[in-house]
C-alpha positions as CSV (number, residue, x, y, z in Angstrom):
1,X,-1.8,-6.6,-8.1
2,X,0.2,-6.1,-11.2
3,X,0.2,-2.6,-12.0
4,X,4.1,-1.6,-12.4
5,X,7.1,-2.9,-14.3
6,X,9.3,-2.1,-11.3
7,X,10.2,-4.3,-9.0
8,X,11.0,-3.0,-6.4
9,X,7.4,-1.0,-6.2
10,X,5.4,-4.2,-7.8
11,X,7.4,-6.0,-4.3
12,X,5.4,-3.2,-2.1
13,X,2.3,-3.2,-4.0
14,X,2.0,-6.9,-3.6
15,X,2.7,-7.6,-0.4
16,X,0.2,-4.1,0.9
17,X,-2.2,-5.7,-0.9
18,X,-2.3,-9.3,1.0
19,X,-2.2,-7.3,4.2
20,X,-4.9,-5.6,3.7
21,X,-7.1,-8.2,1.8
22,X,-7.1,-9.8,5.0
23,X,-9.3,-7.9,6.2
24,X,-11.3,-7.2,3.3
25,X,-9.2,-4.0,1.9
26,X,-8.3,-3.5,-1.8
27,X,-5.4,-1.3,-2.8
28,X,-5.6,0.9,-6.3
29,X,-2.4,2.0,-7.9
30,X,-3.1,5.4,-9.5
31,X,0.6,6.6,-10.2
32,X,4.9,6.7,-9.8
33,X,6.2,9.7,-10.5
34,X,8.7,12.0,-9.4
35,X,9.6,9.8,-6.7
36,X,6.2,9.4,-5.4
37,X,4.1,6.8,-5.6
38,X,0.3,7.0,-5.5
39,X,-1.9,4.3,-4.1
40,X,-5.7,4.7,-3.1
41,X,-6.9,2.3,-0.2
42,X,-10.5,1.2,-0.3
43,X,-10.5,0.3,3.4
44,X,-11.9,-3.0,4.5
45,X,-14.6,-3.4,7.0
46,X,-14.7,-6.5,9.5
47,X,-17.5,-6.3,12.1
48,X,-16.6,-9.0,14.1
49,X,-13.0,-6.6,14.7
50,X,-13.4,-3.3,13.7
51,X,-10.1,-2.4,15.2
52,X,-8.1,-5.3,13.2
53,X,-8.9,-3.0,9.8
54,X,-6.0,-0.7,10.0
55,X,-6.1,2.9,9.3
56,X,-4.8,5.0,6.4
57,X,-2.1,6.2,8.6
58,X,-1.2,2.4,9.6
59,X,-1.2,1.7,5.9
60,X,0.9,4.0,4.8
61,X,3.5,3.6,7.6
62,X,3.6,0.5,6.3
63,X,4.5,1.9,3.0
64,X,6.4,3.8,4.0
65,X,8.7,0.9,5.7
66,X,8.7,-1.1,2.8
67,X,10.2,1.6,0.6
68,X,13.0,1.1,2.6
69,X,13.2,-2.3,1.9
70,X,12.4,-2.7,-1.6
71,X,12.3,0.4,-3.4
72,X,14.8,3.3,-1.3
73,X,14.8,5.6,-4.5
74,X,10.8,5.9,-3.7
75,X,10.6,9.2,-2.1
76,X,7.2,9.4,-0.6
77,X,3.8,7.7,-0.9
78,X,0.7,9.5,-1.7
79,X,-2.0,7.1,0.1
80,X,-5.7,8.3,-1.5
């Protein structure tokens, strides 16, 4: 998914999106601004293992850890 000319975010955006591709999700970058990046998540679906397609709040705790790692000057996430 390249969407941003930083870095650091483009690092995050990547590496959300093979999580959840995995189990059929898709991630949408809509915006950076302020400090605060906004993402939609198109939530996968898996029938065999409903509970391995994780949650908008599991998604964007993982965000939320990342920007920690690779982009610290990200304030806050704005998961759609």
């Amino acid at each position: 998914m390249a969407v941003n000319t930083d870095p650091g975010v483009q690092a995050i955006l990547d590496n959300m999106e093979v999580i959840v591709a995995s189990e059929g999700g898709s991630l949408e970058y809509i915006d950076m601004k302020g400090g605060t990046l906004t993402v939609k998540y198109h939530k996968g679906v898996n029938e065999e293992c409903p509970e391995c397609v994780p949650d908008h709040a599991l998604v964007e705790q993982m965000f939320r850890a990342s920007m920690g790692t690779f982009a610290p000057y990200v304030r806050d996430v704005n998961l759609l």
